[in-house]
ROTINU-141669 format. One record per atom (N, C-alpha, C, O): residue in one letter; x, y, z. Coordinates in steps of 0.05 Angstrom, whole numbers. Each point is the difference from the previous one (the first is absolute). Example, Ala and Ser with C-alpha at 12.3 -4.5 7.8 and 13.67 -1.06 7.14 Angstrom:
2
   resn        x        y        z
      A      264     -114      156
      A      -18       24        0
      A       18       24        0
      A       21        0       13
      S      -28       21      -27
      S       16       24        1
      S      -15       22       14
      S       10       22        4
END
This chain:
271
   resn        x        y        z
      X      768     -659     1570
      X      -22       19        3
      X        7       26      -14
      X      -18       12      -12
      X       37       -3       14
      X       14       30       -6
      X       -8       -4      -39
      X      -15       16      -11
      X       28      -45       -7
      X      -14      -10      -20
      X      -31       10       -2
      X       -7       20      -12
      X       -8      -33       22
      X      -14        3       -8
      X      -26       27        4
      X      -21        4      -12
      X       41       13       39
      X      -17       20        2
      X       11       27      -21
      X       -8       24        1
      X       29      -34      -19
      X       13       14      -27
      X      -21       -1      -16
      X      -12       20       -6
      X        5      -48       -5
      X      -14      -12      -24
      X      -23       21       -1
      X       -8       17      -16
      X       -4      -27       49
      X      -33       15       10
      X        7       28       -4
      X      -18        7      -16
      X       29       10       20
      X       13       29        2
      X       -4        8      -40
      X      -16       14      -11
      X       40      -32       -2
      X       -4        2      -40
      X      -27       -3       -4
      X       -8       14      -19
      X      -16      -31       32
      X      -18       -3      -16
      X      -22       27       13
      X      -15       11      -16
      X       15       -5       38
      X      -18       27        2
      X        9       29       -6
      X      -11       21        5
      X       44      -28      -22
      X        3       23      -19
      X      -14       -1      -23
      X      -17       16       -8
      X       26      -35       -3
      X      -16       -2      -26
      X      -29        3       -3
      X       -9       13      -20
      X       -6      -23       36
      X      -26        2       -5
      X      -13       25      -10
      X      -15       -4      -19
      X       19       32       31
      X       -5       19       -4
      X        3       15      -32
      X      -14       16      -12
      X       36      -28        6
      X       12       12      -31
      X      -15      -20      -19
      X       -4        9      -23
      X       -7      -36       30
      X      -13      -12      -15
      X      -29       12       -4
      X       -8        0      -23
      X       -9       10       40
      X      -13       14       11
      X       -6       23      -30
      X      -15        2      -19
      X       38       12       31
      X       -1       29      -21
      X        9       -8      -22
      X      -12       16      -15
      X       29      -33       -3
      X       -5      -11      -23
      X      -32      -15      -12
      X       -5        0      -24
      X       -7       -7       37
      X      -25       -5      -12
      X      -18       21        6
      X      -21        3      -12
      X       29       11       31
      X      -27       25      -13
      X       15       13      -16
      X      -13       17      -12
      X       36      -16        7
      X       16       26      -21
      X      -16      -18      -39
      X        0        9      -23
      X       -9      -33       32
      X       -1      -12      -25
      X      -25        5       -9
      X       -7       10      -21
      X      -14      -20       50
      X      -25       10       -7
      X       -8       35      -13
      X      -17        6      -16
      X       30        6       27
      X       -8       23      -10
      X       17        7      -37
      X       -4       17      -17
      X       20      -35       19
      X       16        9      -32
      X      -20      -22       -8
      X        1        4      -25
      X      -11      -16       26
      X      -26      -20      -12
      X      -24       21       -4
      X       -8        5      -22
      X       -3        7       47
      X      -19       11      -11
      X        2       25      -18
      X      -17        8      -15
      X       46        3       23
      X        9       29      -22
      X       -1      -21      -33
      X       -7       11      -21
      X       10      -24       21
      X        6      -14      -20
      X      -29       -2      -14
      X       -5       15      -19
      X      -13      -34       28
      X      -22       -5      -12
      X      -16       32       -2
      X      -16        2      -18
      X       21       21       36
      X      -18       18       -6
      X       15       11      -16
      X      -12       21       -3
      X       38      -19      -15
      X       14       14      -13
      X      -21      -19      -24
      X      -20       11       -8
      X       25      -29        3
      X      -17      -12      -20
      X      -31        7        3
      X      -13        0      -21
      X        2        6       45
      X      -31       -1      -13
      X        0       32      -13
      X      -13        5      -20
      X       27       14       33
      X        2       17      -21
      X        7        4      -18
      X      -13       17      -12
      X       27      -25        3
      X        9       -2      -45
      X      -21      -19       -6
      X      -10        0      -22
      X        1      -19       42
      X      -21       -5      -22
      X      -22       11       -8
      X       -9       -2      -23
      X       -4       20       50
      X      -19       17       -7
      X        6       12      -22
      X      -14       -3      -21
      X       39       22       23
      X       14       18      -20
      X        0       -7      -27
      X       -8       10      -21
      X       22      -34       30
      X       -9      -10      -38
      X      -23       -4       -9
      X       -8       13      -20
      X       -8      -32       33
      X      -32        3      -10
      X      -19       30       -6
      X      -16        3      -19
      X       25       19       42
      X       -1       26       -7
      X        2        9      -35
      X      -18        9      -14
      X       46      -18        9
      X       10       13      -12
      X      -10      -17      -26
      X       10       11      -19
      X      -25      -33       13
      X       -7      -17      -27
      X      -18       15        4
      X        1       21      -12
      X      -25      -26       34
      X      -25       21       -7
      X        6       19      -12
      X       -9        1      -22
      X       26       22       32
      X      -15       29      -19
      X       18      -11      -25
      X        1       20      -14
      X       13      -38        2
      X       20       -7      -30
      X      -18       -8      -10
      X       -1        9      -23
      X      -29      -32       31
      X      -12       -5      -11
      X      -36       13       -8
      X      -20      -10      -11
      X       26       39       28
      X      -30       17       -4
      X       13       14      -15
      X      -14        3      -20
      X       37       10       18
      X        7       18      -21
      X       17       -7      -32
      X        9       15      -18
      X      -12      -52       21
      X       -4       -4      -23
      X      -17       -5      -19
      X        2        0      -25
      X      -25       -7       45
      X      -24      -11       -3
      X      -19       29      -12
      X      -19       -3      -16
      X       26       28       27
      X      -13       27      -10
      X       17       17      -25
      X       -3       21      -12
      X       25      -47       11
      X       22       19      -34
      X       11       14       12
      X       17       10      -14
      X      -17       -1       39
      X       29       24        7
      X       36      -19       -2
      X       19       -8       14
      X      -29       11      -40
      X       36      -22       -6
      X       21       29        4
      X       23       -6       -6
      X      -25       30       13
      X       17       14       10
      X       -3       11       17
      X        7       23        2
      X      -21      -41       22
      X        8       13       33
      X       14      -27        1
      X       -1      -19      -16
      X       18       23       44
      X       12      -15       11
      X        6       -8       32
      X        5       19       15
      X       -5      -40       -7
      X       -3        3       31
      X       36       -1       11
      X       15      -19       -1
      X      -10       54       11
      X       27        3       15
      X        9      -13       19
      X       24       -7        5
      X      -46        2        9
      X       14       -8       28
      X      -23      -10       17
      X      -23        7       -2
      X       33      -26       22
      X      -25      -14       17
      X       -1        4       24
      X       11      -22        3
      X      -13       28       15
      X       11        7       31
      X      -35      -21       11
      X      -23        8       -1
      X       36      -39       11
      X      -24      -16       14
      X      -20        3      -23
      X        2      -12      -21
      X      -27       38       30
      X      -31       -9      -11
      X        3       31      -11
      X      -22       10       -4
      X       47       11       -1
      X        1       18       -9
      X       15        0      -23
      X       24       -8       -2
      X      -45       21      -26
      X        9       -3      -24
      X       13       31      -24
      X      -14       16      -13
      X       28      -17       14
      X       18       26      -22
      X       -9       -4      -27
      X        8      -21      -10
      X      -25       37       -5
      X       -3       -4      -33
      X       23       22       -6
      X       10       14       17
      X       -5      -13      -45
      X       14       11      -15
      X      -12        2      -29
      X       -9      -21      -10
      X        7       45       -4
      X      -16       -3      -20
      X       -5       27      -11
      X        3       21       13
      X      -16      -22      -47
      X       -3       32       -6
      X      -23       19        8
      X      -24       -6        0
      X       32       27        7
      X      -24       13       12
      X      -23       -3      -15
      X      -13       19       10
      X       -2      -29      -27
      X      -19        2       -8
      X      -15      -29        4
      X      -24       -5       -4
      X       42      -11       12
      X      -13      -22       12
      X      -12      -10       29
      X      -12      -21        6
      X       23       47       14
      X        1       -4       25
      X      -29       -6        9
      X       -2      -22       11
      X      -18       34      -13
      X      -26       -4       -1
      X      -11      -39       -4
      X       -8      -19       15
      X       10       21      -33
      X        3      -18       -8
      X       11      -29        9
      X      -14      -21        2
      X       41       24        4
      X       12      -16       21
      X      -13       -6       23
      X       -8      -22        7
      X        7       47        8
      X       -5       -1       24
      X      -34      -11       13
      X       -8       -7       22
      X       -3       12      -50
      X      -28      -22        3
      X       -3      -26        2
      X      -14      -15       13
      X       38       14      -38
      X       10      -37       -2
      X        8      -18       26
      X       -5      -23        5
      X       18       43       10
      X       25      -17       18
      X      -15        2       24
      X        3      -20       15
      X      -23       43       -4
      X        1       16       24
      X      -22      -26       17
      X        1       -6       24
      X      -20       -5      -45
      X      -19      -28       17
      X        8      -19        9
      X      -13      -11       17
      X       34        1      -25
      X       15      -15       17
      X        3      -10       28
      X        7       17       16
      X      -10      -39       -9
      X      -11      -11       22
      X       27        7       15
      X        2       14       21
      X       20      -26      -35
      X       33        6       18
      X        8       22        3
      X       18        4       16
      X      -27       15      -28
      X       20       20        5
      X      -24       23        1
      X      -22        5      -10
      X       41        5       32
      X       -7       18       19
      X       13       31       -5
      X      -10       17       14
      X       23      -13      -25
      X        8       27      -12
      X       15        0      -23
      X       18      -17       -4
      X      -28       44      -20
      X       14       -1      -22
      X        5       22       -3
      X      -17       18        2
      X       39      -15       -6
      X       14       29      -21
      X        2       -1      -27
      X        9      -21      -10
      X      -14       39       -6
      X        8        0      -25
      X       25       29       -6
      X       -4       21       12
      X       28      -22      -31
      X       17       15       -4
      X       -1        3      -34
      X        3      -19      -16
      X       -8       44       10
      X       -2       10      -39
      X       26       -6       -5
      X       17       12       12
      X      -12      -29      -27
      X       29        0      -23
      X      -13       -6      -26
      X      -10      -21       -8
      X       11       55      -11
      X      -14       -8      -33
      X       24      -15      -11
      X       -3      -10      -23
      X       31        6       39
      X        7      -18      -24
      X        1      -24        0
      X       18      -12      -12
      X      -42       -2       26
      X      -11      -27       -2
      X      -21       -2      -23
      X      -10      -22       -4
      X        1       49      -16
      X      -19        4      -12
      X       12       -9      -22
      X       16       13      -13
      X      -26      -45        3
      X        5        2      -30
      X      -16        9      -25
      X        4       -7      -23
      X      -23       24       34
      X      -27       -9      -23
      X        7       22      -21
      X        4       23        5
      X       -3      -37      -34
      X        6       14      -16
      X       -1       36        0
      X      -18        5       17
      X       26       15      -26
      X       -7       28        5
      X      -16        5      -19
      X        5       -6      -23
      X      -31       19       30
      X      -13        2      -34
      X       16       18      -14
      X       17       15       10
      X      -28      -19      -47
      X        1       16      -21
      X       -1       22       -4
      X      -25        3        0
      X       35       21       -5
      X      -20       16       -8
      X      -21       -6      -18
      X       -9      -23       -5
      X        0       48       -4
      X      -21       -9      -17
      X        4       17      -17
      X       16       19        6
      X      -26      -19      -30
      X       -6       25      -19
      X      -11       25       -7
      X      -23       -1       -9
      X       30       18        9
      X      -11       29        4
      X      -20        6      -19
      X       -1      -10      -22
      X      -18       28       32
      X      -19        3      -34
      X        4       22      -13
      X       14       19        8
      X      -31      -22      -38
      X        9       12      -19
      X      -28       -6      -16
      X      -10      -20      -11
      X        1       56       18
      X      -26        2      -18
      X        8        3      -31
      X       21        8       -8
      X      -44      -16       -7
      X        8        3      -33
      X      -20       24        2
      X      -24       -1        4
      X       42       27      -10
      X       -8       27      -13
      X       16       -2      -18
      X       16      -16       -8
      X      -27       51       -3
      X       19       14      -10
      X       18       20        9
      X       13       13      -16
      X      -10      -11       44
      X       11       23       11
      X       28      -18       15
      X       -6      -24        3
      X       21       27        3
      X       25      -16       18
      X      -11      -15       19
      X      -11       12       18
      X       11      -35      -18
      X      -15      -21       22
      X       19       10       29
      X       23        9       -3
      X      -35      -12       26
      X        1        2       19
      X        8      -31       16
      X      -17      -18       -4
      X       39       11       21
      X        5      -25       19
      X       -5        3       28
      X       10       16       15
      X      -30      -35      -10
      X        0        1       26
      X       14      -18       17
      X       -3      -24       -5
      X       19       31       26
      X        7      -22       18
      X       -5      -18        3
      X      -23       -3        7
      X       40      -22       -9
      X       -7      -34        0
      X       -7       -8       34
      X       10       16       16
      X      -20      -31       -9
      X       -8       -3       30
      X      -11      -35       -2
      X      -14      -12      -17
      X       27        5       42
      X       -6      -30        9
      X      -29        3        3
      X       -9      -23       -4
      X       -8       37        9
      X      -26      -15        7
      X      -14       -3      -26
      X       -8      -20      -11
      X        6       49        1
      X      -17        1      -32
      X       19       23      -16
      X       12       20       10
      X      -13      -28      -33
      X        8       17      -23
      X      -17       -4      -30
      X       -8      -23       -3
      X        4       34       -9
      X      -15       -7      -26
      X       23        4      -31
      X       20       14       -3
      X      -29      -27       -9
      X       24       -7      -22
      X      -19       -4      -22
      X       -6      -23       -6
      X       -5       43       -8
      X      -12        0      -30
      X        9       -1      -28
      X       12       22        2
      X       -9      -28      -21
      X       16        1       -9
      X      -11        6      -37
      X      -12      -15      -14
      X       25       48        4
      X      -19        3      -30
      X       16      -20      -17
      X       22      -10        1
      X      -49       12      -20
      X        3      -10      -26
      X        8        9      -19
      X       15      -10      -17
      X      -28       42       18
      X        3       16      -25
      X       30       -1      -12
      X       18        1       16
      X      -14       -4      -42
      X       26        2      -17
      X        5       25       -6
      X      -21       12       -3
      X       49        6       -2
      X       -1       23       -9
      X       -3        6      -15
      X        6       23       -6
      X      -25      -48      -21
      X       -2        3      -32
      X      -33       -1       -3
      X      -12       -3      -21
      X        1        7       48
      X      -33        3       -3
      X      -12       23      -10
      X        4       22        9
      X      -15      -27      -24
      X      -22       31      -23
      X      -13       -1       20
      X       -2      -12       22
      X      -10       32      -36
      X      -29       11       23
      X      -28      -22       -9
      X      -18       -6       16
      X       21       -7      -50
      X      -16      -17        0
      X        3      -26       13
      X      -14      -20       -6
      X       32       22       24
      X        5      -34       11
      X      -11        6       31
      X        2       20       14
      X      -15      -47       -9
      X       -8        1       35
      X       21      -19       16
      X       12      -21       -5
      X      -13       42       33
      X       17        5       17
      X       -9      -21       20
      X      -21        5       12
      X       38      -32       -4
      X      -19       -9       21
      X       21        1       29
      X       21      -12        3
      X      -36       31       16
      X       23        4       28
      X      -15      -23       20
      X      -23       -4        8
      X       55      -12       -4
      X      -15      -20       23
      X      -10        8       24
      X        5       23       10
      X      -17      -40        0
      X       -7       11       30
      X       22       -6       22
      X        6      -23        5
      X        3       44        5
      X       20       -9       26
      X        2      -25       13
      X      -21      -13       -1
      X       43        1       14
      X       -3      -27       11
      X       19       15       28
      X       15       20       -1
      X      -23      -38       25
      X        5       15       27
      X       15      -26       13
      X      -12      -21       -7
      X       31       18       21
      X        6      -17       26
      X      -11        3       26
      X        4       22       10
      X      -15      -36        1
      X      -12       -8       22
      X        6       10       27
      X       20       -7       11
      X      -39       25        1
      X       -5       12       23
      X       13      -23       28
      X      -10      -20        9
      X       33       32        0
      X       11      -24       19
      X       -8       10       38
      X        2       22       10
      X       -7      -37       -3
      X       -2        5       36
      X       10      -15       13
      X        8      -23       -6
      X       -7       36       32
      X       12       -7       26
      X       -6      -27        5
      X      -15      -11      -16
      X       25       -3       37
      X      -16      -25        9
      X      -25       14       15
      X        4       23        9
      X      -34      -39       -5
      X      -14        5       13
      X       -8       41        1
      X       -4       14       19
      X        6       -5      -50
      X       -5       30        3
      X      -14       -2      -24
      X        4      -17      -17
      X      -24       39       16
      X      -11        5      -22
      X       14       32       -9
      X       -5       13      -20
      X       23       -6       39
      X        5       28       -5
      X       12       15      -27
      X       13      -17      -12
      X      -13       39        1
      X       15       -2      -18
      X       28       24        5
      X       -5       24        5
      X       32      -35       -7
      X       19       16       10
      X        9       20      -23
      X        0       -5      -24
      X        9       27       35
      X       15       17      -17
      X       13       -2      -22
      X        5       20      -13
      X        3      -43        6
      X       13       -8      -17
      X      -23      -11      -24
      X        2        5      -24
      X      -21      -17       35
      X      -29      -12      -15
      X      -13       22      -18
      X       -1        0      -24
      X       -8       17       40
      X      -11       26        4
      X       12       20      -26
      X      -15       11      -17
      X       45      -11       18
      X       10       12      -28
      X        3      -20      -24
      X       -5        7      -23
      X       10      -26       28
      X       -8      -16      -33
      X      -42        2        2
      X      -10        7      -22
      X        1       -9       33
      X      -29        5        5
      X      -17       24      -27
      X      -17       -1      -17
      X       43       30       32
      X       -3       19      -19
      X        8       -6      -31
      X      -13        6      -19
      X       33      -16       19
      X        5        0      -40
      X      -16      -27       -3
      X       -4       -3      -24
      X       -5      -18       39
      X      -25      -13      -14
      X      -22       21       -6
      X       -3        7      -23
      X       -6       -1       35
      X      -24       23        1
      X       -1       15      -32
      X      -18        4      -17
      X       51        3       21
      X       -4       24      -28
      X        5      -19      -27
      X       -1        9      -22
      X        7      -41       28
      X       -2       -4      -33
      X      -21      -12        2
      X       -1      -17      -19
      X      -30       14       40
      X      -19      -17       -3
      X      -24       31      -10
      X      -24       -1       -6
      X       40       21        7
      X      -18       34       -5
      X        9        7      -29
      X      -12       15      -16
      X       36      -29       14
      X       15        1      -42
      X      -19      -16      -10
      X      -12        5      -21
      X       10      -31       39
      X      -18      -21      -19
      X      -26        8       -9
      X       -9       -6      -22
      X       -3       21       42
      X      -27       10      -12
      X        2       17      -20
      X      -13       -5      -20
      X       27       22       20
      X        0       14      -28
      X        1       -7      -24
      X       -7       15      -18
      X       16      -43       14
      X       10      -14      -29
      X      -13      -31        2
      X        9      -18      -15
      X      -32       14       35
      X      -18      -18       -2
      X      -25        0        8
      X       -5        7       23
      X      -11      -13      -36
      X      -24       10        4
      X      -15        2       29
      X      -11       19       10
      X       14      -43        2
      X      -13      -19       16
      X       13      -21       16
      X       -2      -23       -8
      X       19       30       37
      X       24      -21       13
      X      -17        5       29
      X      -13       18       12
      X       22      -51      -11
      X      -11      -14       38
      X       26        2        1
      X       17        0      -18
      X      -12        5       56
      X       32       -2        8
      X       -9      -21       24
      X      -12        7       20
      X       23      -39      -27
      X       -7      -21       19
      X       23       -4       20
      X       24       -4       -5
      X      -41        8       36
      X       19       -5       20
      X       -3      -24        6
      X      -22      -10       -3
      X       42       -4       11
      X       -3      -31       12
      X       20       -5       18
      X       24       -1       -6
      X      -36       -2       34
      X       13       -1       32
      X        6      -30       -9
      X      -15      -16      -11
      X       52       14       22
      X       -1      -24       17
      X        9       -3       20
      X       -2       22       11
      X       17      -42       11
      X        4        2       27
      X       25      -34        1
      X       -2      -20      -14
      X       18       24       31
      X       16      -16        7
      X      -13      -26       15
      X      -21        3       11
      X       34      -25      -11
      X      -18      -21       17
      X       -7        1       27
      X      -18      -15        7
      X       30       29       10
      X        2        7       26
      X      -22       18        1
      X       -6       21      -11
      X       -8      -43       39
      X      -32       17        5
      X      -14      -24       -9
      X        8      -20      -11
      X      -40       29       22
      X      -24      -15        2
      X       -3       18      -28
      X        6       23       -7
      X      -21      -48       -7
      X      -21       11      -25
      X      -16       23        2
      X        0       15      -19
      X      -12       -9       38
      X      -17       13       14
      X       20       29       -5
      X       -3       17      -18
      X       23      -18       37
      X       22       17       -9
      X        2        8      -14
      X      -12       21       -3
      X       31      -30      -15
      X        7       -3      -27
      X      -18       15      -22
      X        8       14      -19
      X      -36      -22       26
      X      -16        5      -22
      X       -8       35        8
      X      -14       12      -16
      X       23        1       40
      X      -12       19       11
      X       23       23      -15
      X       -4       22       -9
      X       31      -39       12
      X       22        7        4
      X        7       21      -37
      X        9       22       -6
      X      -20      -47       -8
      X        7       16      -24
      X      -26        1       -8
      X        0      -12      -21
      X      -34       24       29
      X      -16       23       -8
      X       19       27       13
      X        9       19      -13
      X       -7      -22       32
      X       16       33       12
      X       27        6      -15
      X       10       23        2
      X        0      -40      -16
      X       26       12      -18
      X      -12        8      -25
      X        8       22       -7
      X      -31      -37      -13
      X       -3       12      -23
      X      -20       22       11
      X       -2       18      -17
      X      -10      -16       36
      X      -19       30        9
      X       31       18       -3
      X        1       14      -20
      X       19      -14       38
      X       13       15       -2
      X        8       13      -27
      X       -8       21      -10
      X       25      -38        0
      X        7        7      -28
      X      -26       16      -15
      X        1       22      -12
      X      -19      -33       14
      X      -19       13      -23
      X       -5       28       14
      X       -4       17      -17
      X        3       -6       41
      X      -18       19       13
      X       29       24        2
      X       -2       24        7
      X       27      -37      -15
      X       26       15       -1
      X       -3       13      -39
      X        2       23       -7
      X       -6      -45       -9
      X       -4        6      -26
      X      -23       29       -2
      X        3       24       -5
      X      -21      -40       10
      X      -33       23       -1
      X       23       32       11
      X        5       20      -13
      X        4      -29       44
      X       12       33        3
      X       18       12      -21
      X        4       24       -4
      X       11      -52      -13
      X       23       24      -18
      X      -10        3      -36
      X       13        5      -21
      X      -51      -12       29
      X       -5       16      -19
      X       -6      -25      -21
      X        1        5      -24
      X       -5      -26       30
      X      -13      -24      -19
      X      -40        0       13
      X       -8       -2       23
      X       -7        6      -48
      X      -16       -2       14
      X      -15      -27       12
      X        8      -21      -10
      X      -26       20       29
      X       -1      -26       14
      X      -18      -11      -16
      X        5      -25       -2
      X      -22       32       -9
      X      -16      -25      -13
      X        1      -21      -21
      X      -16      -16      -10
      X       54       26        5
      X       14      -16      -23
      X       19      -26       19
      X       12      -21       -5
      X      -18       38       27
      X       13      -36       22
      X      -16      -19        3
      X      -24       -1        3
      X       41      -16       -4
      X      -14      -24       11
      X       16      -11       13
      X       24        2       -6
      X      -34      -22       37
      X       18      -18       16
      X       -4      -22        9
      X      -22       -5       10
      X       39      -13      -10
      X      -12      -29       10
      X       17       -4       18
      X       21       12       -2
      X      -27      -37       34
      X       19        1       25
      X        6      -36      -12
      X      -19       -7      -14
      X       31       -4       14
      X       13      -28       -8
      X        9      -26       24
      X        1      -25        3
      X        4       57       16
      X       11      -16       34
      X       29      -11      -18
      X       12       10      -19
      X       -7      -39       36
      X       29      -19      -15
      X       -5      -11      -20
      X       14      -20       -5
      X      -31       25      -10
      X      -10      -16      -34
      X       31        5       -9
      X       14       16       14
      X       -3      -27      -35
      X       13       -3      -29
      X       34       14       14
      X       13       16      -13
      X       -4      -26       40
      X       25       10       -6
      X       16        3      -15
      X        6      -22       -8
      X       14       44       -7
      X        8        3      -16
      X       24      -11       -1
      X       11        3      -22
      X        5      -19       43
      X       24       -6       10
      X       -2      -24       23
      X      -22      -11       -4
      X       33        0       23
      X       -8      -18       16
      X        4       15       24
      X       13       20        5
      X      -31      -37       10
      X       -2       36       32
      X       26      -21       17
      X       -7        0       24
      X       25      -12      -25
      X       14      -19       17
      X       21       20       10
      X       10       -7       21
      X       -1       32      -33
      X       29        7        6
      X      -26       39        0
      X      -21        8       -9
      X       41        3       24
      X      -16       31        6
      X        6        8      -30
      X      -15       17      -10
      X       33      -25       -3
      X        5       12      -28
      X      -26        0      -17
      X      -13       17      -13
      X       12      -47       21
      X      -38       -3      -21
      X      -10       15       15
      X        7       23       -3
      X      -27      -29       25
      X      -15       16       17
      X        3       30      -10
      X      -20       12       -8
      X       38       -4        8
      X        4       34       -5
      X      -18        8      -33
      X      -16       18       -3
      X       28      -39      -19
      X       -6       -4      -20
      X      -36       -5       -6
      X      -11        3      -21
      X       -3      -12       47
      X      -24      -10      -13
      X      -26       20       19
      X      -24       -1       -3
      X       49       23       29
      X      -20       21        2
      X       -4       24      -18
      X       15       20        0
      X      -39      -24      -20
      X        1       24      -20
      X      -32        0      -17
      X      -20      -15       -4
      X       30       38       -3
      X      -24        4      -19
      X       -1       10      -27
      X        9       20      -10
      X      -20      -38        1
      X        3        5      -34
      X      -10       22      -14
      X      -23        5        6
      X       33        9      -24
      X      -21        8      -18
      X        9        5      -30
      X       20        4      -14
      X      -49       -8       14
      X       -3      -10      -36
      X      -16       17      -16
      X      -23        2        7
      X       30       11      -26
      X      -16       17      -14
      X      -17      -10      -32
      X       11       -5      -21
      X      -32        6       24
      X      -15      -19      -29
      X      -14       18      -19
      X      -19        3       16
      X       12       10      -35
      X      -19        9      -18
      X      -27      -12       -1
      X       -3      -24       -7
      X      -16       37       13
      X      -30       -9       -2
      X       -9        0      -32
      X        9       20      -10
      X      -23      -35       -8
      X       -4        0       -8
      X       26       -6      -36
      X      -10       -1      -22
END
């Protein structure tokens, strides 16, 4: 008896530790499977916004970090906008940050441009080269021309009026190349009889047509009603709105985009 009331005694120790080993398991089972359903959210998180912000050309944002259904961009400040339209509808994710690093920015730096240079006779004057517009004319006259020979001065040629995303505004920087267009489209009259100065709006692909088409009448109004003030008169303008007609570049990367908000102008002789 003393036997077997031992045996009986070992087995209602044990029971209890068997006990707490299977719930110690159940719960590292369910830590387990919910450790997994979160990375998977996470990851699926994290293809969505890889594949809205490749899908909109921001090939230089980048997704930092994933926290669950919370997403980190990384990217140059001039894309943030942008991004954050791409990524932000997203059914998974539930909060986004974006952080400026321009040196994710590869997009080429523009050129300068060429300064102008009226054909007088008095010391030509240079005006400051500028990313949005500059004009670049360029004489003919030889220094072996008589007075019986005719003089033919070209007409100025200009680079393209650039804007913001989604702005028709024109910035400070616009505004002074604006002025030395002005003064060689006020040279041109003097040494041609009869000149149209053609504005032509265009607009980035982003936006309703509707948009778009609203978007660049209010940029060539601008430009022209900035000209008229520095002294071009207005009834030698003309303007047309284009909306996203004839991009000049592909709108896939903000580099194009940047490239295809602008407005042209073109100077022609009547007659």
């Amino acid at each position: 008896m003393n036997g077997v009331d031992r045996a009986s005694h070992r087995r209602y120790v044990a029971g209890p530790i068997r006990w707490w080993l299977l719930l110690l398991g159940i719960v590292l089972t369910l830590t387990l499977v919910t450790w997994g359903f979160v990375a998977s959210v996470a990851a699926s998180a994290e293809d969505q916004a890889e594949s809205a912000l490749a899908q909109a050309g921001l090939d230089n944002v980048i997704v930092d970090g994933v926290r669950y259904r919370e997403i980190d961009l990384r990217g140059p400040a001039s894309d943030e906008e942008a991004a954050l339209d791409a990524v932000s509808g997203l059914a998974l994710i539930t909060a986004l940050t974006y952080t400026s690093d321009d040196s994710l920015d590869s997009s080429p730096s523009p050129e300068p441009t060429p300064t102008v240079t009226e054909p007088t006779d008095e010391p030509s004057e240079s005006t400051e080269p500028s990313v949005s517009a500059s004009a670049t004319p360029t004489p003919t006259a030889s220094a072996s021309a008589t007075p019986e020979e005719t003089v033919s001065t070209p007409l100025p040629e200009f680079e393209p009026v650039l804007f913001e995303a989604f702005s028709s505004d024109l910035t400070a920087a616009t505004k002074k190349s604006l002025d030395s267009v002005a003064d060689s489209i006020i040279d041109a009259m003097e040494t041609h009889a009869a000149i149209v100065v053609q504005l032509d709006a265009y607009s980035d692909s982003y936006g309703t047509d509707e948009e778009n088409q609203q978007l660049t009448e209010d940029r060539a109004d601008n430009v022209a009603d900035y000209l008229t003030r520095a002294g071009v008169p207005p009834d030698i303008i003309e303007t047309a709105a284009h909306g996203e007609e004839s991009p000049v570049v592909s709108n896939a990367t903000e580099a194009g985009r940047a490239q295809n908000r602008r407005v042209e102008i073109t100077i022609t002789e009547e007659g």
